[in-house]
MARFI-520729 format. One record per residue (C-alpha): x, y, z. Coordinates in steps of 0.05 Angstrom, whole numbers, padded with zeros to 5 digits, always signed. Example, Ala and Ser with C-alpha at 12.3 -4.5 7.8 and 13.67 -1.06 7.14 Angstrom:
<sites>
+00246-00090+00156
+00273-00021+00143
</sites>
This chain:
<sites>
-00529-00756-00225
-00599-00775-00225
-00653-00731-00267
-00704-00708-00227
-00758-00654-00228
-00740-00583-00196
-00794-00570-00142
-00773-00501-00142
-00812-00487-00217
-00866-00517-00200
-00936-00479-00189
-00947-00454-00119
-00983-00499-00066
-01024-00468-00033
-01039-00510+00019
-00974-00527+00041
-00955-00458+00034
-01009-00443+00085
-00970-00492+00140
-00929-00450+00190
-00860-00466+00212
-00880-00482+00281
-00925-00537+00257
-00866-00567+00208
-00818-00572+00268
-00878-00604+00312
-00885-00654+00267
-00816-00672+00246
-00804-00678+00328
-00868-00722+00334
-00831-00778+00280
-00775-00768+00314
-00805-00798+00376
-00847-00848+00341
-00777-00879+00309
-00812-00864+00240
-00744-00823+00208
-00700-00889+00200
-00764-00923+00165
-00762-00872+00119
-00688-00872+00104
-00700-00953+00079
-00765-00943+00046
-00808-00894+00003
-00771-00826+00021
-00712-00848-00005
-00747-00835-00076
-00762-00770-00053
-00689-00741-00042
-00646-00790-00081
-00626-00733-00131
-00551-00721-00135
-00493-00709-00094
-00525-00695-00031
-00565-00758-00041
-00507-00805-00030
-00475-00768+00009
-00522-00790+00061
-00539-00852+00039
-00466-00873+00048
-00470-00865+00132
-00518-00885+00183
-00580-00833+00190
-00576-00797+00243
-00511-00812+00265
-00480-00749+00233
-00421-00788+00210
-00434-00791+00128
-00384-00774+00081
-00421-00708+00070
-00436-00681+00128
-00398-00644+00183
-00402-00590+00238
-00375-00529+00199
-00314-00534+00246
-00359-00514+00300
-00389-00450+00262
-00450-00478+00254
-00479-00538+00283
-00554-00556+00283
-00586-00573+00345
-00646-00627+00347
-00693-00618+00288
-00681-00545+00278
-00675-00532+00197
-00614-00482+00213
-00656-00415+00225
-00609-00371+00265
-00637-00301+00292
-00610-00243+00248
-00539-00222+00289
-00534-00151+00292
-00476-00117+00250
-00423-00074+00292
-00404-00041+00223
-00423+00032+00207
-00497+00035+00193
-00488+00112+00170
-00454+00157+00115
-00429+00195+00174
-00368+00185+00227
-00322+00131+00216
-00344+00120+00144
-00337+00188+00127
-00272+00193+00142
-00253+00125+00101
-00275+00156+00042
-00244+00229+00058
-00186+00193+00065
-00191+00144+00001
-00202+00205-00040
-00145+00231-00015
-00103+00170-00018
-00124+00172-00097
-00110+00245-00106
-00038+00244-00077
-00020+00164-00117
-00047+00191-00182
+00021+00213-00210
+00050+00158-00179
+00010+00099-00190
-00018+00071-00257
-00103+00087-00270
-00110+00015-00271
-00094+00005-00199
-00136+00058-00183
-00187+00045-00220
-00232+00002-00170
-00222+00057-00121
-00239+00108-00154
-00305+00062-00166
-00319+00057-00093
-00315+00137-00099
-00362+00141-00144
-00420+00097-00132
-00405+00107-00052
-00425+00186-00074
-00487+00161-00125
-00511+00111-00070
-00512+00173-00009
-00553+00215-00063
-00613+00166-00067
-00652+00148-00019
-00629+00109+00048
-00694+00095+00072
-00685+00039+00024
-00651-00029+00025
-00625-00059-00038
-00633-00130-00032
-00610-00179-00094
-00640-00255-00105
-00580-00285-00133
-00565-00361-00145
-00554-00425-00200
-00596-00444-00247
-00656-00492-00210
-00642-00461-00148
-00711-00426-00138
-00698-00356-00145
-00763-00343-00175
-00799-00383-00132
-00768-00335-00060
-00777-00276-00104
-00852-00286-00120
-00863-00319-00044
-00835-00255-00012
-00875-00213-00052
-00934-00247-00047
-00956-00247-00120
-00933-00279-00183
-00884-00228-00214
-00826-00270-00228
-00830-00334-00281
-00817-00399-00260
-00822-00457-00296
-00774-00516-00328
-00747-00468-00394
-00667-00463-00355
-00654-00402-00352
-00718-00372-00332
-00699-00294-00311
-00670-00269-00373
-00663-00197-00351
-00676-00170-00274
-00738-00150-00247
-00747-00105-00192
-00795-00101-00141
-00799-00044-00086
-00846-00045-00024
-00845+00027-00021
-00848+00089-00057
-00791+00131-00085
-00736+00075-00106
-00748+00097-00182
-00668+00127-00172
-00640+00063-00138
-00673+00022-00192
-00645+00076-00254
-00581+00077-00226
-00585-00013-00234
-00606-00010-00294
-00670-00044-00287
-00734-00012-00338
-00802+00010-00324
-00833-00054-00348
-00794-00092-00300
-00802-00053-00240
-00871-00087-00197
-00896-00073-00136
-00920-00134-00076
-00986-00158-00061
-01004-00118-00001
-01033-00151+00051
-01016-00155+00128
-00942-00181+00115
-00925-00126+00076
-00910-00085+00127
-00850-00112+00150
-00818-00099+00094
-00833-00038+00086
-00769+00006+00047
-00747-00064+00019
-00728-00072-00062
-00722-00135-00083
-00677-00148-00151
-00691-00210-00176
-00630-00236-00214
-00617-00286-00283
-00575-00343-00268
-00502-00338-00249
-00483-00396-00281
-00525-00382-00347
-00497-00408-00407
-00517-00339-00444
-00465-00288-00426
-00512-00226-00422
-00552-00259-00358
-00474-00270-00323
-00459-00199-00343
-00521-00174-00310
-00509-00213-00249
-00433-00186-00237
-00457-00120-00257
-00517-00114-00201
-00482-00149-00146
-00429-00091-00154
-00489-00044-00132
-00534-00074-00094
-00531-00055-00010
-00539-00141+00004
-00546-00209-00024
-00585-00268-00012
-00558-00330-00052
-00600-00379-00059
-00573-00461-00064
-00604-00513-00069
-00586-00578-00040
-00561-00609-00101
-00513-00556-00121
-00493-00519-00045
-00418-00538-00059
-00413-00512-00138
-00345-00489-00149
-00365-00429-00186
-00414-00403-00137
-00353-00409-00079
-00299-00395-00118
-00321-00331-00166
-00375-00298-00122
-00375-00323-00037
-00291-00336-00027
-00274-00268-00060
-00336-00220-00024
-00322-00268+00042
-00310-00189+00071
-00383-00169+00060
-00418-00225+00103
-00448-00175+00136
-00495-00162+00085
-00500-00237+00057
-00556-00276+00071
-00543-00353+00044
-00608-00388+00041
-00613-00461+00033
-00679-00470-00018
-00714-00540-00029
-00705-00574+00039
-00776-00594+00033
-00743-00652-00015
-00697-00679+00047
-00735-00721+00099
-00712-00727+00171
-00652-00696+00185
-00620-00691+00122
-00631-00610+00118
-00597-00614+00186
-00531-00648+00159
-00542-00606+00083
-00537-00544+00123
-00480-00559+00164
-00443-00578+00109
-00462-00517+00080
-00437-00477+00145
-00374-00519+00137
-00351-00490+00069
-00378-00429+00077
-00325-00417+00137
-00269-00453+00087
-00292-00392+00047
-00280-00346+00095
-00341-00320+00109
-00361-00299+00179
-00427-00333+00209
-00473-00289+00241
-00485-00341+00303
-00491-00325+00376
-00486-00258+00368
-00436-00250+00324
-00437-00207+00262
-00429-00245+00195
-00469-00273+00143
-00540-00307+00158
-00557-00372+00139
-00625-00406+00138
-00664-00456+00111
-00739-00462+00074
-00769-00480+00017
-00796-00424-00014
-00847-00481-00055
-00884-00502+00015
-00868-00438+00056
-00819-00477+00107
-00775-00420+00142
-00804-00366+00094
-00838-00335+00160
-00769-00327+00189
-00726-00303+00132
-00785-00247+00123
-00773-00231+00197
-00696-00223+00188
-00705-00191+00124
-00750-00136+00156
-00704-00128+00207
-00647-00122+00162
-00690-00068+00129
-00715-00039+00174
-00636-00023+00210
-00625+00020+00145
-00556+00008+00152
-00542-00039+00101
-00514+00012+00038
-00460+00038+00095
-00442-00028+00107
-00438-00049+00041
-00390+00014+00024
-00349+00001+00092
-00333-00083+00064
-00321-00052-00009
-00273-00002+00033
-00246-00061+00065
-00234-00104+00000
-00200-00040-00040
-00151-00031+00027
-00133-00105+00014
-00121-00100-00055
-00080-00028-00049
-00042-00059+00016
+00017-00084-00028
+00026-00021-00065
+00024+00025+00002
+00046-00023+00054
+00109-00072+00052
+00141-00118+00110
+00215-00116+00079
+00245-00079+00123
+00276-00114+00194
+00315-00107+00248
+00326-00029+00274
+00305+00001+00218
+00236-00038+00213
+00183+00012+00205
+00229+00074+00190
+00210+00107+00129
+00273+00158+00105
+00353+00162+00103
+00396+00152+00156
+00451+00210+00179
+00499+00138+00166
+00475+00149+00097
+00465+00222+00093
+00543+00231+00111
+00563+00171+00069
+00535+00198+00008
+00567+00275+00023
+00641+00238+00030
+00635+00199-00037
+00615+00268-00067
+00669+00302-00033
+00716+00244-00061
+00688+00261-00131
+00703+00333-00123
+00774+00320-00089
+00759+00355-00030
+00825+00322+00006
+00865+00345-00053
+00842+00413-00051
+00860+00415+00021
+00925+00385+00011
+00941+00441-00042
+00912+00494-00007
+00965+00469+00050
+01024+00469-00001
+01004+00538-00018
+01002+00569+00050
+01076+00538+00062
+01097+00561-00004
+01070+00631+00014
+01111+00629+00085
+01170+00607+00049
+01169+00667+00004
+01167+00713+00064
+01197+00692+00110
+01255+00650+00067
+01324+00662+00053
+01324+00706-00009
+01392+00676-00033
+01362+00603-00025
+01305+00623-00062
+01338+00661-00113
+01385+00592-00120
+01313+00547-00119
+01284+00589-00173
+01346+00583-00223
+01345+00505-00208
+01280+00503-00218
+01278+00544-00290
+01338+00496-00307
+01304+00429-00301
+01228+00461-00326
+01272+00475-00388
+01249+00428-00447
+01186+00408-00407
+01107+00432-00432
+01075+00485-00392
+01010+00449-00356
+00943+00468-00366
+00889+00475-00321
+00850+00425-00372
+00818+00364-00332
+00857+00301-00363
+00790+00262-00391
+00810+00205-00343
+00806+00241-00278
+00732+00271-00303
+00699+00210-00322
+00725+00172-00256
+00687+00236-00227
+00627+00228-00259
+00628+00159-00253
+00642+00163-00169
+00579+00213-00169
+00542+00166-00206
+00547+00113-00162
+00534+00155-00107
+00474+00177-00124
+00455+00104-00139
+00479+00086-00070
+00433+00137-00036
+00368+00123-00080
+00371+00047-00058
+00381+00060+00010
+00323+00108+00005
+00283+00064-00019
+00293+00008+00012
+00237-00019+00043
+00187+00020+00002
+00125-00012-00041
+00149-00020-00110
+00116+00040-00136
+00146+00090-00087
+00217+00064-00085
+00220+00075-00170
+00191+00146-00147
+00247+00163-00100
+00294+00126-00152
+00274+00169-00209
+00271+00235-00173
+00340+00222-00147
+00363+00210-00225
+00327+00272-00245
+00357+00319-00188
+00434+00284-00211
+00422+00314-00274
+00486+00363-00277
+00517+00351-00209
+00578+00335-00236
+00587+00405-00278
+00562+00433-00218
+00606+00403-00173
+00657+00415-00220
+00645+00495-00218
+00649+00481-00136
+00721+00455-00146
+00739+00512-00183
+00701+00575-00135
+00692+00540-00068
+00756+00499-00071
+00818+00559-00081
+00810+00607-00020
+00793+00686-00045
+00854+00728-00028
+00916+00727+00012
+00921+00661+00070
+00913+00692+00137
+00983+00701+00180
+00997+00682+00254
+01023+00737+00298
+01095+00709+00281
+01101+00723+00211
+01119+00800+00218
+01177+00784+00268
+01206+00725+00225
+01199+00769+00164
+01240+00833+00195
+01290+00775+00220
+01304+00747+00155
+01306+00829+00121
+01351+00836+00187
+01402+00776+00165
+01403+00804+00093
+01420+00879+00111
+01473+00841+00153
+01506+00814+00092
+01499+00868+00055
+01531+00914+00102
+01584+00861+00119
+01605+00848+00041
+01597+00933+00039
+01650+00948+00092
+01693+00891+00057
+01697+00921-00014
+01703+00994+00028
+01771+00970+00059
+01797+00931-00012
+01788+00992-00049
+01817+01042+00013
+01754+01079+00029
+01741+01042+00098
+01792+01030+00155
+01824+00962+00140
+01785+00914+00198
+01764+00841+00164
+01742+00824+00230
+01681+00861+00240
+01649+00855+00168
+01667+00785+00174
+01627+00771+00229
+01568+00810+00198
+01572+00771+00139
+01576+00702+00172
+01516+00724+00218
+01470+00744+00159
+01490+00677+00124
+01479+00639+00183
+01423+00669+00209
+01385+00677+00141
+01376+00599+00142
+01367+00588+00212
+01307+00635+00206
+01280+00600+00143
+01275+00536+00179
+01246+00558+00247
+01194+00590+00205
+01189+00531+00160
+01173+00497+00227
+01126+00546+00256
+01086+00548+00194
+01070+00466+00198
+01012+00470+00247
+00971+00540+00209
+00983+00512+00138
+00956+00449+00166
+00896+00484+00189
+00884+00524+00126
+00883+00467+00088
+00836+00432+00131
+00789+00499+00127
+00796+00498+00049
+00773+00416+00046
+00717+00427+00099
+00692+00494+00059
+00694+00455-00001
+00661+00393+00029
+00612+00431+00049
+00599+00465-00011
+00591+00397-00042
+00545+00362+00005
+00493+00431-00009
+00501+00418-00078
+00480+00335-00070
+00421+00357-00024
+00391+00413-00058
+00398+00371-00120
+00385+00296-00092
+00373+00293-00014
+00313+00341-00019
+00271+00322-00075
+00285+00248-00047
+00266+00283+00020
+00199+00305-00010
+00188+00234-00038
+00189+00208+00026
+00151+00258+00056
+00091+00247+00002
+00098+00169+00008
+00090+00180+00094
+00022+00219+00083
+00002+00173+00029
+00007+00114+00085
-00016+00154+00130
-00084+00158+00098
-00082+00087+00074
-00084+00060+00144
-00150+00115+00152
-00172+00078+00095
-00168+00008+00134
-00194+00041+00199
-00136+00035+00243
-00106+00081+00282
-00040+00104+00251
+00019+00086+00287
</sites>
């Protein structure tokens, strides 16, 4: 790249700076006409802008033709039309130009958002919001009559120069020592900024006030920061830089045509605040050193990677970031960036808009920790469990608990009851010495748990609770679902003693089984067919031993009836007893399912409940955050 000598550090000319824009434009449209541009392309200009990348850039393509290798329409963003140097009429912002309404209620709702993610979120993540917070609160305490505006650019772009030609004095150095600004220096057009400039950082024997004179005026509540070099090889200027353009309410950057298209300037400081075009002003410095119509093709270009950047274009109309050109050295387009800069200023919107894009970029960065696309189909957008999942997760506790086995025995038990009143008491008395005979030799059971059967318990509520946490949180930002994970692990803590004590109260029923309007007859039948053998085998041993008159017949046929009918009334009631024993058992699983699902959701369901509930007004006041309307 060729050497060549910055015009931007020279002394100020006075009579060029004296020239109006008008006059510039008049004459560039008179050579025009006269056929005098392409001359100049061939011949003596060519010394004049042959400086670097821009240089042969257009050297490489036809003049005029808008073809070279460097230049291009900005994808239609920003094209140049005629002569015109690229000054565009400041687009008004639709942005919040007050603390008030719609902005007010972002930051409500961010300092809510922080209050209810702070146990759930690291401090790192929240750290840049609560920064917005914070200087969003110091920025509404000083003055808003005042606009922050901050001079920011490379080393050689001119800086200085803008700085000392807006204020109309020498204040800032310039001169060919790189880097010139070692520290900032403010400059304020009107009283009572000392707070804004305090809370930047920026010393008394910095702080300078304009030449006033009849362009002052228009600037009136303007301060001006004039900032070190962003690409300085001393670390303390870069520091500075990052640190102010973190507080200032706008930015002009100033480039140069020689180093428009640096990497750092796009990729650390215009890609990444492409949100706050709105108060961006990107001012193309030095076109005084490109004849004809190179500024025309420069700034197009320049237009073209700024929208590769992302960053809106405040043309016809349209809200975004301005872009102009001049040379601060001869005064070229200074008269119309000091007309958009008053009117910028004079808006005193510009530290509401700043806060609403900082608003913006903290939504974006918090989106993937409050906001997540994962879930599909039916269930996109549904935040909570399911009553598939809800009952799911009561039946594998019920399993654990043996709900079905209770029910089963509690069916046995109703039977074996019947059977005991309404049985044959000679069968019985026969089942009771077979059953003593074969218990004989055989250890009495406990009511001990064999370890076996326990741990397959604790291992089937286990796995039900894991079940129902990942189905909760399914679909959830990372943070939340480990929230509703970990307070379903926490509330688990015991269930299976607990559900344990359940199988043991909830699962025997309390007192005698209820019996159907049957029992009492089948019970007198059955006493009946016994008294009937009794009186039969009676009048028998009367007649054997002479005390009754001999007649087998009679006592016979008691005797035969009782045995008979003892039986026969055993098994009808055995028969009749099918369908109640049934439903007791059924009562005795569903009371102790029951039981067993209000032990899971007091101890699981809700506190996952109240996860969910906190993670639904936590989105809730993330999308007030972004501005939307909540859905």
């Amino acid at each position: 790249m060729t050497a060549v000598t910055d015009h931007a550090d020279h002394p100020k000319h006075s009579d060029r700076s004296d020239r109006s824009d008008r006059d510039k434009r008049a004459e560039r449209d008179k050579r025009g006409k006269r056929g005098e541009s392409d001359e100049r392309v061939g011949s003596g200009s060519e010394r004049a802008w042959d400086d670097g990348l821009i240089a042969r850039r257009v050297a490489g393509g036809p003049r005029g033709s808008g073809t070279g290798s460097g230049t291009s329409t900005g994808s239609g963003t920003g094209t140049a039309t005629g002569t015109d140097t690229g000054v565009r009429s400041y687009a008004p912002s639709r942005t919040p130009t007050s603390y008030e309404g719609p902005l007010r209620t972002r930051l409500d709702a961010l300092r809510e958002l922080v209050g209810l993610s702070r146990t759930r979120l690291d401090s790192g993540t929240l750290a840049e919001a609560g920064r917005i917070l914070d200087e969003a609160a110091a920025r509404r305490r000083l003055s808003e009559r005042h606009t922050v505006v901050a001079i920011a650019g490379a080393t050689g772009s001119g800086k200085s120069t803008l700085f000392n030609s807006l204020a109309g004095v020498m204040i800032s150095d310039t001169g060919v020592r790189r880097p010139t600004t070692a520290a900032p220096i403010g400059c304020s057009w009107t009283d009572g900024a000392a707070g804004l400039l305090d809370r930047l950082g920026i010393p008394g024997r910095l702080r300078r006030r304009p030449l006033q004179g009849p362009g002052a005026d228009e600037l009136q509540g303007l301060v001006l920061i004039d900032l070190p070099d962003h690409d300085s090889a001393v670390g303390e200027h870069r520091e500075h830089v990052d640190r102010i353009l973190a507080l200032v309410d706008a930015v002009i950057w100033v480039v140069d045509p020689e180093k428009y298209a640096d990497a750092m300037l796009h990729e650390r400081y215009l890609r990444p605040m492409a949100g706050h075009a709105e108060v961006t002003f990107v001012v193309l410095n030095q076109i005084d050193r490109l004849p004809g119509d190179a500024a025309d093709q420069v700034l197009d270009d320049l237009r073209r990677l700024l929208d590769e950047d992302g960053v809106a274009l405040g043309e016809h109309g349209e809200p975004g970031a301005t872009v102009l050109a001049i040379s601060a050295l001869t005064g070229e387009g200074m008269g119309e960036l000091r007309e958009t800069l008053g009117q910028f200023t004079q808006e005193r919107g510009a530290a509401a808009r700043r806060i609403s894009a900082d608003l913006d970029a903290t939504a974006e960065r918090l989106r993937p920790v409050y906001v997540t696309d994962a879930r599909g189909g039916r269930n996109r957008g549904r935040i909570g469990l399911s009553e598939e999942a809800r009952d799911e997760f009561a039946d594998r506790l019920a399993e654990a608990v043996g709900a079905t086995a209770a029910g089963e025995a509690a069916e046995r038990a109703w039977r074996r009851h019947a059977g005991k009143a309404c049985g044959d008491p000679w069968l019985r008395l026969w089942r009771w010495y077979e059953g003593r005979r074969s218990s004989q030799g055989v250890l009495t059971p406990t009511n001990h748990i064999p370890t076996d059967v326990e741990a397959t318990a604790r291992q089937r509520v286990e796995q039900a609770v894991r079940t129902v946490a990942d189905q909760a949180a399914t679909g959830l930002p990372a943070p939340w679902g480990q929230a509703v994970r970990e307070a379903a692990v926490r509330g688990a803590r015991g269930l299976p003693e607990a559900l344990d004590e359940l199988a043991v109260t909830a699962g025997v029923p309390m007192g005698r089984p209820p019996r159907p309007s049957w029992w009492p007859v089948a019970v007198l039948t059955q006493a009946a067919m016994t008294l009937l053998q009794i009186m039969g085998g009676l009048w028998l041993v009367g007649q054997i031993i002479g005390i009754a008159t001999p007649n087998l017949g009679v006592p016979v046929l008691l005797m035969l009836a009782g045995i008979v009918g003892g039986p026969c009334v055993e098994w009808t009631s055995r028969m009749a007893a099918r369908g109640p024993a049934r439903r007791y058992g059924y009562e005795a699983e569903r009371r102790l399912r029951d039981a067993a699902a209000g032990c899971g959701r007091a101890r699981v369901l809700d506190p996952v409940a109240a996860e969910l509930l906190r993670y639904r007004e936590v989105r809730e006041q993330y999308v007030r955050v972004t501005g939307r309307v909540s859905r």
